[in-house]
C-alpha positions as CSV (number, residue, x, y, z in Angstrom):
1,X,0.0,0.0,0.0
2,X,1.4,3.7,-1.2
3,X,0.3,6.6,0.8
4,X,-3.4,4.8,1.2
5,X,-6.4,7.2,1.8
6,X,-10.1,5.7,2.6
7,X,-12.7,8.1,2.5
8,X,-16.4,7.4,3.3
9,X,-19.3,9.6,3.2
10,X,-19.2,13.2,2.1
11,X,-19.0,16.6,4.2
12,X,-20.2,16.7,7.4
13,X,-20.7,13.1,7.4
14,X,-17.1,12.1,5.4
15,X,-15.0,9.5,8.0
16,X,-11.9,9.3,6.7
17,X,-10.7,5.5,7.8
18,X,-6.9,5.4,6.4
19,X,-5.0,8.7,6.4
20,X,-2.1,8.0,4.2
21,X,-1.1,4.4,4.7
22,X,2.0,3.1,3.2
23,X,2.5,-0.6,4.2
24,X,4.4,-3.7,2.7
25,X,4.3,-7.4,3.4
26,X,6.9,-9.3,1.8
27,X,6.1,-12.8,0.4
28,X,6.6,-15.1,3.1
29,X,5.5,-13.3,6.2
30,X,3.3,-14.0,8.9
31,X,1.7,-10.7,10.4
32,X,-1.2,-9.7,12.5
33,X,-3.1,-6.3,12.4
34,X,-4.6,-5.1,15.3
35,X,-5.9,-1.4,16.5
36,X,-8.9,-0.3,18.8
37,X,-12.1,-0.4,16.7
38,X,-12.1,2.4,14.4
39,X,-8.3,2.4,14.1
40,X,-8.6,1.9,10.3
41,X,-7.4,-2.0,10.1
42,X,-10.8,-3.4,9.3
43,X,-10.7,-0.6,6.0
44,X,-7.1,-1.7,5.4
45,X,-7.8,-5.5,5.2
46,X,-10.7,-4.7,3.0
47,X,-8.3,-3.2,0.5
48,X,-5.3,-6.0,0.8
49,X,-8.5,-8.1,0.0
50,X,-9.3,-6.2,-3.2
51,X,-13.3,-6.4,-1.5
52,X,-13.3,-2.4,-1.1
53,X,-10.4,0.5,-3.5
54,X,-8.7,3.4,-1.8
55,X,-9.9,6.8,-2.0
56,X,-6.5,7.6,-2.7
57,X,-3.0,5.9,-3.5
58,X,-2.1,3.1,-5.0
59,X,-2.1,-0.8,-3.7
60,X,0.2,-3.2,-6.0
61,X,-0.6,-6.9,-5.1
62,X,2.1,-9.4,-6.7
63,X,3.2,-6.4,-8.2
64,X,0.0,-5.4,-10.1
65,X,-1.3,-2.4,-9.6
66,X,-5.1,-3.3,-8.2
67,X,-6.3,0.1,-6.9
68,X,-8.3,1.3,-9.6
69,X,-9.7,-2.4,-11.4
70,X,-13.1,-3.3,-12.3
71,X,-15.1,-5.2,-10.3
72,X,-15.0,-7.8,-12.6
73,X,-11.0,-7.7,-12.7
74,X,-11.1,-7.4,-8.8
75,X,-13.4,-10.7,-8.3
76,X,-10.7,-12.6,-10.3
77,X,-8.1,-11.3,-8.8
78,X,-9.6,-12.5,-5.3
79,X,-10.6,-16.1,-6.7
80,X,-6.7,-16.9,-8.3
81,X,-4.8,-14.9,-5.6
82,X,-6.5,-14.6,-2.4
83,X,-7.8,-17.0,0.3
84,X,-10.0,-15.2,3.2
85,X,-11.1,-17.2,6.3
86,X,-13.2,-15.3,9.1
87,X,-14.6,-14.8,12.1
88,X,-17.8,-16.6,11.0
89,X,-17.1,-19.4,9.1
90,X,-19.7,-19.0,6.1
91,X,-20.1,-22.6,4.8
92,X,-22.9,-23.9,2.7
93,X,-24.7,-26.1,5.4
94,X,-26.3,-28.3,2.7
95,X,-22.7,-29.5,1.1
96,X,-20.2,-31.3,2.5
97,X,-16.5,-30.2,3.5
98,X,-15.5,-31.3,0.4
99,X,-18.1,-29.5,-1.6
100,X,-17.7,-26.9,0.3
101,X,-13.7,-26.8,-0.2
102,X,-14.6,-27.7,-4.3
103,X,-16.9,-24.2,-4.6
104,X,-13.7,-21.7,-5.1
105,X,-12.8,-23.8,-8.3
106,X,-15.9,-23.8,-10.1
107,X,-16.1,-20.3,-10.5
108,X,-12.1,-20.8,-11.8
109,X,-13.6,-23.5,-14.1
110,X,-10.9,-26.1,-12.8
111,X,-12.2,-29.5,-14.1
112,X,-13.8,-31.4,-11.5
113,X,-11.5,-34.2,-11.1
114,X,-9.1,-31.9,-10.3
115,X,-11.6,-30.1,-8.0
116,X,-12.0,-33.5,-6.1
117,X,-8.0,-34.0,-6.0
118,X,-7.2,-30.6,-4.5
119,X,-10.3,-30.6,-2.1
120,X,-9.2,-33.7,-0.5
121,X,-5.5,-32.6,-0.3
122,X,-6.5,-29.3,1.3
123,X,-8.8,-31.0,4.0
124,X,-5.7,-33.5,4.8
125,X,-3.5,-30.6,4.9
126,X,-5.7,-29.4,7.7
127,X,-6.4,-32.6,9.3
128,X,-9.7,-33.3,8.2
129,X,-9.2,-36.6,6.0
130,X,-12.1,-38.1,8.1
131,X,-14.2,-35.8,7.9
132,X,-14.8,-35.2,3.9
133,X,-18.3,-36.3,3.6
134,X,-19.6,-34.6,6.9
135,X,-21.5,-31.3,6.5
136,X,-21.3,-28.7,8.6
137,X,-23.9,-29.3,11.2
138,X,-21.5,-32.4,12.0
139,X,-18.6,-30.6,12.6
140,X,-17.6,-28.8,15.6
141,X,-16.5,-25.4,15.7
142,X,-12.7,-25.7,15.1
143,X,-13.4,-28.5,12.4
144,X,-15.6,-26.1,10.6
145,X,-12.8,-23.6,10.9
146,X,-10.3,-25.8,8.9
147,X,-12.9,-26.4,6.3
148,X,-13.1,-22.4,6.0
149,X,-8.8,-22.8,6.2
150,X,-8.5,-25.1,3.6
151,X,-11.3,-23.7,0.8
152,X,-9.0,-20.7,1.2
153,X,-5.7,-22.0,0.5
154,X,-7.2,-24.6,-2.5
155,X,-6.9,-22.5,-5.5
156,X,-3.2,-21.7,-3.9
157,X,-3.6,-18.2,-3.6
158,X,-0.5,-15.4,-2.9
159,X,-1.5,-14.5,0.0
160,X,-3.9,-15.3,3.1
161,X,-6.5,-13.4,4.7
162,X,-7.7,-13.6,8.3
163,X,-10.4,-11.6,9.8
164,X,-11.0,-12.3,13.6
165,X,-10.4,-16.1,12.8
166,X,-10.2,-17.5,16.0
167,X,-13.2,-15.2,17.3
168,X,-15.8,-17.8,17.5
169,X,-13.7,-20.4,19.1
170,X,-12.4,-21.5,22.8
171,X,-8.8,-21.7,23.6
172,X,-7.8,-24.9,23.1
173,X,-9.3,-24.7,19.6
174,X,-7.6,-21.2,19.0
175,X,-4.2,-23.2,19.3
176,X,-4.9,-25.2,17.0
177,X,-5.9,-23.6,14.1
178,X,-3.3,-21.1,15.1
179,X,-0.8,-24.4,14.4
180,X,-2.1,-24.7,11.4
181,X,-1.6,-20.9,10.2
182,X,2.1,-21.5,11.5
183,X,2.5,-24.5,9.1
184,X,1.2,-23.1,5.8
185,X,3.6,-20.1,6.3
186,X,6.4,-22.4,7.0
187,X,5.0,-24.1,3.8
188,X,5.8,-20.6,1.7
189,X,2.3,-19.0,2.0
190,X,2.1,-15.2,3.1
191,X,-0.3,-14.9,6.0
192,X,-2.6,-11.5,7.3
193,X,-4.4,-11.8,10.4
194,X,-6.5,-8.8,11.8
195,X,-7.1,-9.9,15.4
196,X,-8.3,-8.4,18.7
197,X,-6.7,-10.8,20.7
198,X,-3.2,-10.1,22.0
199,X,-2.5,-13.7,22.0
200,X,-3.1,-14.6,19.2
201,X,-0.9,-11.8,17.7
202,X,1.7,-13.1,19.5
203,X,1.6,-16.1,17.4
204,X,2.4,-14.5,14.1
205,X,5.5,-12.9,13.5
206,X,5.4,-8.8,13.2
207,X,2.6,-7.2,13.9
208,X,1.3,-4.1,12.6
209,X,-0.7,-1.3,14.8
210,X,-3.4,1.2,13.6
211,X,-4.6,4.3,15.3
212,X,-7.1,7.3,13.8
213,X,-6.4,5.4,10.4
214,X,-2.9,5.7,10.6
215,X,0.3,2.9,10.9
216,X,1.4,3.7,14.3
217,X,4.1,0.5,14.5
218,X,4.6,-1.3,11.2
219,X,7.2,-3.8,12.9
220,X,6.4,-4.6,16.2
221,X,7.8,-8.2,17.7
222,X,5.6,-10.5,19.7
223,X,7.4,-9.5,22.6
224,X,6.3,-5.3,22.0
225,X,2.6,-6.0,22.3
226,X,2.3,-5.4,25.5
227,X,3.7,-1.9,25.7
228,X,2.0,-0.6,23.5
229,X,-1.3,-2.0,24.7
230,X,-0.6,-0.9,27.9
231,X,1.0,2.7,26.5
């Protein structure tokens, strides 16, 4: 992101969410966004997502300029180079995990046994071989999760999104499907994670905190959180 602005509204009622934000993740990394609500990162993970543009500035994702795309050009720029998993974990409760994990590839018009292939790879990858035929309503919470976890990373996309992704769940399951995030970025894929959660932040690898739509650390270590929560 170059010198990002996000404006909503007009006048009296204009909000500006991001004030200037320049920001780079390197291929590879593992960061978390956090910020007090209203801090700008929910705007600024819209925008790595290619789901909202900037007012202002320019955001180059694998290099390409995306700020100013169609939505058309924008929707298949998410399907081949994004993967999102949130808070909610927004499967279709009448498919199965592996229809569910299939779905991103139909709309890339991959051939269908190639969609069964990758499906069940990506549900192994997250530990879910036993599960493929279950639908949701037969899955607990985290399980559901690493459906969500591997329908993102099927069409292997650039770069990971995570909004809030361990919101719904206890503990225990947090750790988990924290685990898991850790392995696919030691497997080469670049992970973003807005989170409120200190500890899970302290997971990732940098994190980067927003305040008034602003960058106020870009490169804080797991160890830093605390001072600035506290400061």
């Amino acid at each position: 992101m170059e010198d990002v602005t996000k404006v909503y509204g007009m006048g009296d009622t204009e909000v500006r969410a991001l004030a200037g934000v320049s920001l780079t993740v390197e291929q590879g990394e593992y960061c978390s966004i956090m910020g007090a609500s209203g801090s700008g990162k929910s705007s600024a993970m819209n925008i790595i997502g290619c789901l909202d543009r900037p007012t202002a500035g320019h955001y180059y994702l694998d290099g390409e300029d995306v700020a100013q795309m169609e939505d058309s050009e924008l929707a298949n720029i998410r399907n081949r180079k994004l993967g999102f998993v949130f808070q909610q974990f927004h499967l279709l409760h009448q498919l199965t995990a592996m229809e569910n994990v299939m779905l991103p590839m139909v709309y890339a018009g991959i051939p269908y046994a190639e969609r069964r292939d990758r499906a069940r790879e990506a549900l192994v990858r997250v530990g879910l071989e036993h599960r493929l035929n279950n639908k949701p309503n037969q899955l607990s919470g985290g399980q559901q999760q690493r459906v969500a976890i591997a329908r993102a990373i099927v069409n292997r996309p650039v770069l990971l999104l995570a909004d809030e992704p361990t919101g719904a769940l206890d503990s225990k399951t947090t750790q988990e499907v924290m685990g898991i995030f850790t392995e696919l970025n030691e497997s080469g894929i670049t992970v973003v994670m807005v989170t409120h959660e200190p500890d899970v932040a302290r997971l990732t690898k940098r994190i980067v905190w927003f305040r008034d739509g602003e960058v106020l650390h870009s490169h804080l270590t797991p160890d830093e959180i605390g001072k600035v929560a506290v400061g």
